[in-house]
NUDO-874129 format. One record per residue (C-alpha): x, y, z. Coordinates in steps of 0.05 Angstrom, whole numbers, plus 5000, padded with zeros to 4 digits. Layout:
N
XYZ;...
***
This chain:
827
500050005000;506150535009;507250424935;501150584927;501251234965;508151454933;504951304858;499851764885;504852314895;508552244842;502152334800;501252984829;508253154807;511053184736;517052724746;515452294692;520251744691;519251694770;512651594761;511451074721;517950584755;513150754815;506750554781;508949884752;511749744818;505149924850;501349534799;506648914810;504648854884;496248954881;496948334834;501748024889;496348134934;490747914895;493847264887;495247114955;488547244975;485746804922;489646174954;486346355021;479846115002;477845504968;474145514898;466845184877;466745224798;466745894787;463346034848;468646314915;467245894979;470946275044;474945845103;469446305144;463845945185;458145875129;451745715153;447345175104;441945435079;436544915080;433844795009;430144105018;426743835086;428043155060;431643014994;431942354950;435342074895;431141684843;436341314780;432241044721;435540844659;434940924595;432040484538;433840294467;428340594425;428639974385;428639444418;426039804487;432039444532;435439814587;442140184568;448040234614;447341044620;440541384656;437942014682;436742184763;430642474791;430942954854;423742914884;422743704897;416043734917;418843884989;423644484967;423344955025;427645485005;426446134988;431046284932;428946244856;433945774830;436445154875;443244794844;446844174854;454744034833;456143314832;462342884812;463442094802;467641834860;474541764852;474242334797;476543114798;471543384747;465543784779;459043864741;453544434762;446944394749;441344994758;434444854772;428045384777;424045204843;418645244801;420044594768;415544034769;422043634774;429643614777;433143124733;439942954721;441542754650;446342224621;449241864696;452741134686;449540584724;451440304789;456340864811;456141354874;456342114862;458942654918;455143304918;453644004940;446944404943;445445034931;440845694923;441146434895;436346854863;440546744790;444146234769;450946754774;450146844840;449046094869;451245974946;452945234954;452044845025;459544625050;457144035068;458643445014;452642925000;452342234969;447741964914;448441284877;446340994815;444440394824;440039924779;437739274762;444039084733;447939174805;445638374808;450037854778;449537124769;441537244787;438336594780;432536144812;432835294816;425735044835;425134464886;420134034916;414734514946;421134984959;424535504913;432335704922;435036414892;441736564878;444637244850;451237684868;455138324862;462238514853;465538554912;467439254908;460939494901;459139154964;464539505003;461840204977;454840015003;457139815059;460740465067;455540885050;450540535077;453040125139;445939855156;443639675088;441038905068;437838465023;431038375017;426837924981;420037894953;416037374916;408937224891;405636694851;405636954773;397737004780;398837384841;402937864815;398138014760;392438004810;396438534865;397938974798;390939024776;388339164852;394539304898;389338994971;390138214931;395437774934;399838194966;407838094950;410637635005;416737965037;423637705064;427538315107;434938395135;438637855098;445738035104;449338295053;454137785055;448337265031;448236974965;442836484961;436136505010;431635825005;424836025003;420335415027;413435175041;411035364972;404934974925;408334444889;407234574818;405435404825;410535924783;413236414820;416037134807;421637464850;425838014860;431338134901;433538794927;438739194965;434339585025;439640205042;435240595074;428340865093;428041185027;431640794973;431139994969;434239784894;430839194869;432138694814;429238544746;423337984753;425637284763;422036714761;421636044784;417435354790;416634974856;417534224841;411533754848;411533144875;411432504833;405732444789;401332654731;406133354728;412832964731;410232584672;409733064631;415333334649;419932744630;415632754561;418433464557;424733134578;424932634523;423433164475;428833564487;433632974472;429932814409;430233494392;437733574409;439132954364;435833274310;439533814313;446733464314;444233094258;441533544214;448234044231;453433444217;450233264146;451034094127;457834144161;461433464144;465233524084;469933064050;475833094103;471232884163;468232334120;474432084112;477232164177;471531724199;472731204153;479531164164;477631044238;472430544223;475930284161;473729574191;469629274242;476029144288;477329874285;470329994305;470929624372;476829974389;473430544373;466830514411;471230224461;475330784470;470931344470;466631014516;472631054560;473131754553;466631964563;463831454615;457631324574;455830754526;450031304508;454631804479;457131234427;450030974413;447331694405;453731974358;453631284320;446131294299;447532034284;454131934243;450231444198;444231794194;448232384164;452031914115;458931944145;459031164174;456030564135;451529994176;457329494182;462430124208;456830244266;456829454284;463629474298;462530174348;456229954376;460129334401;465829684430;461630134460;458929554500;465829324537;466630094541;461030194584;464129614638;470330064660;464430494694;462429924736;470229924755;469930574772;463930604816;466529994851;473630244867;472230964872;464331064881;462631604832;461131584758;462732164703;455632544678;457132874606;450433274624;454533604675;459433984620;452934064573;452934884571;461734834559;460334484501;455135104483;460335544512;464635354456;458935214399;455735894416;460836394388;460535984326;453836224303;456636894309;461636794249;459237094181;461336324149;455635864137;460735324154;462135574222;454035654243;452934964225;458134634270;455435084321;449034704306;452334024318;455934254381;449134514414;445134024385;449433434420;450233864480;441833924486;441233274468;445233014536;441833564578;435233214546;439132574578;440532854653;433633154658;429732434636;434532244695;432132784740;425232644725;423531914737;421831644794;427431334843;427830564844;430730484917;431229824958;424829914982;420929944919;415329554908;417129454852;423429134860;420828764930;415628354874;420928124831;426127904889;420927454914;421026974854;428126904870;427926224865;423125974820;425725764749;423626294712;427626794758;432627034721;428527114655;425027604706;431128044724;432728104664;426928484652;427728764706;433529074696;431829244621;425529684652;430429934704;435130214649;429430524606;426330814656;433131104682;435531234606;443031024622;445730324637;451530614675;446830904718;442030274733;449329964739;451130374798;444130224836;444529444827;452029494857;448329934910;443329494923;448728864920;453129184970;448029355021;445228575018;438428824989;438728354933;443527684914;448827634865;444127274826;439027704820;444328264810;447527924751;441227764716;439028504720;445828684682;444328234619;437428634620;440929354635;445129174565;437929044525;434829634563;440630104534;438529924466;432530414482;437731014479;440330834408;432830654381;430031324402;435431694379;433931444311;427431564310;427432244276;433331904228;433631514160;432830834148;440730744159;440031104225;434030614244;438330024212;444330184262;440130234325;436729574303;444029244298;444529514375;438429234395;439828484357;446528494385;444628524452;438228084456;443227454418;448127644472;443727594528;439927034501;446926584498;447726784561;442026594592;443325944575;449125884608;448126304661;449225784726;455625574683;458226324688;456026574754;460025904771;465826094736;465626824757;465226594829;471626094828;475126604798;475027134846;475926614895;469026654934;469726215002;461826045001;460726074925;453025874953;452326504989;458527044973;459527525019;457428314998;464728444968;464927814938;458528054907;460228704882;467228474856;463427844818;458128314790;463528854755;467028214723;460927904700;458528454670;465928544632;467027854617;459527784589;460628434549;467728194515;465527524503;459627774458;463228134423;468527544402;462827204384;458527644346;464728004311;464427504253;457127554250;456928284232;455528074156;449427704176;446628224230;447028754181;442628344126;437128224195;437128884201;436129064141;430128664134;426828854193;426929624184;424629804112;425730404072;419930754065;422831144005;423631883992;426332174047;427231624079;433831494047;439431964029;439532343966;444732113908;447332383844;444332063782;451132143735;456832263775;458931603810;463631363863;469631273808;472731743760;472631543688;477131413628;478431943608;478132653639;472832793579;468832313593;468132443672;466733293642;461333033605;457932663665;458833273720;455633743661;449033223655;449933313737;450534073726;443334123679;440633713735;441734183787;439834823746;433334523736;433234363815;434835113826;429135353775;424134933816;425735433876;423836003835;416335673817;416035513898;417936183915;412636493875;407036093899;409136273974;407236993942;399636813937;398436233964;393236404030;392735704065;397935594128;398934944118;400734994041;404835484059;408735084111;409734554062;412835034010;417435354059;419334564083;420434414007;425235073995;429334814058;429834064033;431434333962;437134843998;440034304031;439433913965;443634483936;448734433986;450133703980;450833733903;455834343906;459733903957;459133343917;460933553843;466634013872;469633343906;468633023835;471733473789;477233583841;478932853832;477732903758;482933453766;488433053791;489232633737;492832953670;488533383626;489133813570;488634613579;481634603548;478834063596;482434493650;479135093630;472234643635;473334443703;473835093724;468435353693;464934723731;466934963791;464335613789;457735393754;456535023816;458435433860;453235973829;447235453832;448735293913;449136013922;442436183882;440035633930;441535993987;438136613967;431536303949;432336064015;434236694046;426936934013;423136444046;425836584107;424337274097;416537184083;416336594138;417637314183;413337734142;408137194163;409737134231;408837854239;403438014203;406138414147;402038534085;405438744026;399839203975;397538853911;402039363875;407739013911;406238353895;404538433824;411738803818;415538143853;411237693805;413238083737;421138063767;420337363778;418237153704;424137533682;428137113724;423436493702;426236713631;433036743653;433336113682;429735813619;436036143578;441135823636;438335093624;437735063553;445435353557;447734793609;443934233563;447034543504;453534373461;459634913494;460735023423;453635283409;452235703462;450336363451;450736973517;446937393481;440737223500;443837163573;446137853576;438538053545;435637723607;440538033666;439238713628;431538643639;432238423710;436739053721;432339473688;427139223729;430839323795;432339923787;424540223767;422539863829;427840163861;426140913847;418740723856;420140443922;424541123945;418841553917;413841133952;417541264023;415442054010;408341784028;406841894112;402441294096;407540834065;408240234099;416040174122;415239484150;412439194084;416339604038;424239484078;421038694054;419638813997;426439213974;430138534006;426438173953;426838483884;434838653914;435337843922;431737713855;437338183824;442837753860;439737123831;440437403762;447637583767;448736823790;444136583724;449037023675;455636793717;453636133689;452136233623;459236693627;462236043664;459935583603;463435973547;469436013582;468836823610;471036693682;
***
């Protein structure tokens, strides 16, 4: 302040130079000053906050935080971002504006938001989920002159989503929930909230609706103060058979409990008319899961896994060590049976290559019995079901047709053993005490006994659906003195004809082949337990002396058990060096016994190409083009289907034609597959540049007719949605699609008269005159379709299916000229 003063003075005075040193000098320490008081105080956004005592001004009597995310508009589902609500119907303060600064935890950044107390509400825009926010309040009579609170406020985010792993198993009359949250998020709750807890409410899904529509029925049942460090809660003494909806939620305080999505759950029932149905549903599932394998390995196997097969199986001996050793992997004869009848009904193993796996399979299954006697647990492939979708899941993902199709296999067989544990789960348990099994221990000793437990233990094994399984409880029952070694080794020749069930339904939704192969199962196991039978004092006899029973009248329990794990592996072997050389003859029985029924019933087969290669490279060109005119005439057909779906008004004609464009696709496929594998051969042996330059062009030609194919198919699929969602295209519409598909009609007419034609005499004139009318075409619909989209009343829905279509239709005719282009040699 002194240089203040003397700058002062000196202004008075006229000493110039004087005066301004002084005046920089004086101007040099106000800044100084300035600057030092700044760094007394601490700074709000642009707002100055003293060290002074402050008194709060209160702006709310009692405030709360509301977080609500946002939605997709398309598909409505919650996004990971949202907006907070500050109820402010209880502002109390009498300022005009109210404000509140915020800032994620952890972060430096300060955001300020202004709010009129005239507001109907307060909302915070754009907030990431399941996060916790410090804050300060605020009030002034502008937004520039905003006095902030000094003391610092929490508010979280949290959602829905907080839960993880949030899941529901139903049990008998009882319901358990499991769900859980990242562990540092715990540790925040806990630290903001130190009290908070789980809670838990439920309500039968009738209930639920019933409460919504008036709030005094059915009230929501609720569950209070369950720790936080809780991850499951057993609800129990629920109606057996009753669906239930739950959520779970995080109670932090008076104000703000954060509860789940809806879960949902079934209490079990106990056995009867429900747990029927639900192994039916059961049954299904494996059915369905087999279908799906088998349906995926006949799109996916090409030439290499065919082969690898074959090389495997090359002969029946293979076989055996083959079903032997995979059984041996996997634990379960099953698994064999199931891929077997599914190999052959896809094409990649012939009847007498299944015999030979089908009877390893058998001594396979007997190093379970091993295992449950020496170390008392058996392997469950249903158990590792969802890692094998773990793995076929990302497959579907791929843009490769290839790679979607072995993710069909993979999830197909892994649904098709989930189908196996839940028939498991389902039936009803055959213990010691079981009437059942009571009836047939008390014919013990009349003649007809063991014929009796065999059955037995064949109805045993179907109604279990694994022979491992009804293995394990006869060794159970054996060890614990409930039944005799007799009884127990009679119920094993009838556990090996009750696995037979597992191979004959899996072929049920096969070919003949597939039914053939199951059939072998079936006949090799009812000879083999037939032989036995008639010798079966002579090998309990042996079996006994071998293992060196003292009282081979009455062996003791170990005795037993030991005894009953060799029978069943000395029973098992010795069928199969029996049978072995009778493969020949089983195969013809079968054969007889299961009939084709034609059609689809068998597989589908080339009419020129054969199994050998020709001459002469010529020669073998001129059969794959009589193969190629073939399948352009298959292809045309899908045109002539695809129109009708255009008209035709009755369901079920229309699920016929969409079933006939997916048999004819897959037709497509397997032709493409198989003519690329024949002129590939033909390739390898010598050949003159021209018949090189005709293979190619082969090549390609088929490669254009699998992909028009496809895109026929890729129609269908696109009206089967149009129909599903009730989409109506306008009669303009479908008269333009009809008029573009008799110029492809004509095009295709022009492609088969080309492929049937002499190379020679083949003209692309008339090819090119077709693909220009289709592009003509396409592009008048085109501009039609963008002027129509001017129209508020234009249907978008109708008309985004309808562009896909005459688009496809324009696709298909660049595939029709590629051939014609293919024929005369301009690839």
């Amino acid at each position: 302040m002194p240089f203040v003063a003397i700058g002062i003075i000196l202004q008075q005075i006229k000493l110039r130079k004087m005066k301004n040193t002084f005046l920089l000098i004086a101007l040099f320490f106000v800044s100084f000053m300035g600057y030092a008081v700044q760094n007394d105080s601490t700074v709000v956004d642009s707002m100055v906050v003293t060290n002074a005592p402050v008194q709060d001004k209160d702006i709310f009597s009692n405030l709360s935080f509301s977080f609500k995310n946002y939605k997709d508009k398309r598909t409505a589902k919650p996004l990971e971002t949202g907006s907070t609500t500050l109820k402010n119907d209880n502002i109390i303060t009498e300022e005009q504006y109210v404000a509140i600064k915020f800032k994620k935890e952890g972060e430096q950044n300060w955001i300020t938001q202004y709010f009129s107390t005239s507001d109907n509400k307060m909302v915070i825009e754009n907030l990431e989920e399941n996060k916790f926010y410090d804050y300060y309040l605020g009030a002034g009579n502008d937004t520039n002159n905003i006095t902030f609170n000094t003391k610092e406020g929490t508010f979280n985010t949290l959602s829905f989503s907080v839960f993880e792993n949030f899941s529901a198993k139903g049990k008998e009359e009882a319901g358990k929930l499991f769900w859980g949250l990242e562990l540092d998020k715990i540790e925040k709750i806990k630290e903001h909230y130190p009290n908070a807890t789980y809670s838990i409410k439920y309500n039968t899904k009738i209930g639920k609706k019933q409460n919504a529509a008036n709030p005094e029925k059915s009230p929501w049942i609720k569950v209070d103060d369950i720790s936080l460090n809780t991850v499951s809660y057993s609800i129990k003494d629920l109606e057996g058979g009753e669906s239930y909806v739950y959520k779970v939620g995080i109670h932090l305080d008076d104000n703000h409990t954060i509860w789940s999505d809806s879960g949902k759950f079934s209490a079990e029932r106990t056995w009867g008319i429900f747990k029927l149905l639900v192994l039916i549903g059961a049954l299904g599932m494996f059915i369905f899961g087999m279908k799906i394998m088998s349906e995926s390995l006949q799109q996916a196997a090409g030439s290499r896994l065919r082969n690898m097969l074959g090389s495997i199986t090359s002969n029946r001996f293979k076989g055996v060590l083959t079903g032997f050793g995979i059984t041996s992997i996997v634990q379960s004869s099953s698994v064999t049976t199931v891929m077997t009848v599914s190999f052959v009904n896809a094409g990649l193993m012939t009847l007498r290559q299944s015999a030979g796996v089908m009877m390893g399979a058998n001594i396979g299954t007997t190093i379970t019995g091993w295992l449950i006697l020496i170390f008392g647990f058996k392997v469950s492939l249903s158990s590792y079901a969802l890692i094998f979708i773990a793995f076929g899941a990302p497959l579907l993902f791929f843009a490769k047709s290839k790679a979607k199709t072995w993710a069909g296999a993979i999830i197909g067989f892994a649904l098709l053993f989930m189908g196996l544990g839940e028939l498991k789960n389902a039936v009803p348990e055959l213990g010691a005490d079981s009437a059942l099994v009571q009836f047939f221990i008390d014919f013990k000793d009349v003649w007809y006994g063991p014929v009796m437990f065999v059955f037995l233990g064949a109805l045993v094994t179907v109604v279990i659906q694994s022979s491992s399984a009804a293995m394990a409880l006869t060794l159970t029952m054996v060890a614990g003195g409930v039944i005799p070694f007799e009884v127990a080794s009679a119920m094993i020749l009838g556990e090996n004809i009750g696995t037979t069930i597992t191979a004959e339904l899996a072929s049920l939704i096969g070919n003949v082949h597939a039914k053939r192969s199951a059939r072998i199962h079936s006949l090799f196991n009812i000879i083999g337990v037939t032989w036995a039978l008639l010798l079966f004092p002579f090998i309990l006899d042996g079996i006994l002396y071998f293992i060196g029973a003292a009282d081979p009248s009455n062996p003791t329990a170990d005795e037993s058990t030991v005894g009953l794990a060799l029978f069943h592996t000395v029973f098992n072997t010795l069928n199969v060096i029996i049978l072995i050389w009778f493969v020949p003859q089983i195969v013809k029985i079968a054969e007889k016994t299961v009939k084709s029924k034609g059609g689809a019933d068998e597989e589908f087969h080339l009419d020129f190409i054969g199994t050998g290669i020709l001459n002469t490279p010529e020669l073998s060109i001129l059969e794959a083009k009589k193969e190629l005119a073939k399948f352009g005439k298959i292809t045309s057909k899908m045109s002539k289907f695809t129109q009708q779906l255009l008209v035709e008004k009755n369901k079920k004609e229309r699920g016929n034609l969409y079933a006939k464009l997916e048999k004819y696709e897959t037709i497509t496929d397997r032709v493409e597959i198989e003519i690329a594998n024949y002129l590939n051969k033909v390739a390898e042996g010598e050949m003159t540049e021209e018949a090189s330059k005709r293979v190619r062009g082969m090549n390609s030609i088929a490669n254009d007719l699998e992909r028009i194919g496809d895109i026929f198919f890729q129609i269908s699929k696109t009206l089967e949605r149009k129909d599903a969602e009730k989409i109506w295209f306008s009669p303009t519409q479908r008269t333009n699609l009809q008029e573009m598909f008799k110029l492809i009609d004509e095009a295709f007419d022009v492609m088969t008269t080309n492929l049937n034609a002499h190379k020679d005499s083949v003209s692309i004139i008339d090819a090119n005159n077709a693909e220009i009318k289709i592009n003509n075409k396409r592009n008048e619909l085109r501009n039609e379709y963008l002027k129509n989209m001017e129209d508020p009343e234009f249907n978008i829905q109708s008309g985004m299916i309808y562009n896909d279509i005459f688009y496809s239709c324009e696709k298909i005719g660049d595939h029709i000229i590629n051939v014609t282009e293919a024929i005369v040699g301009e690839i």
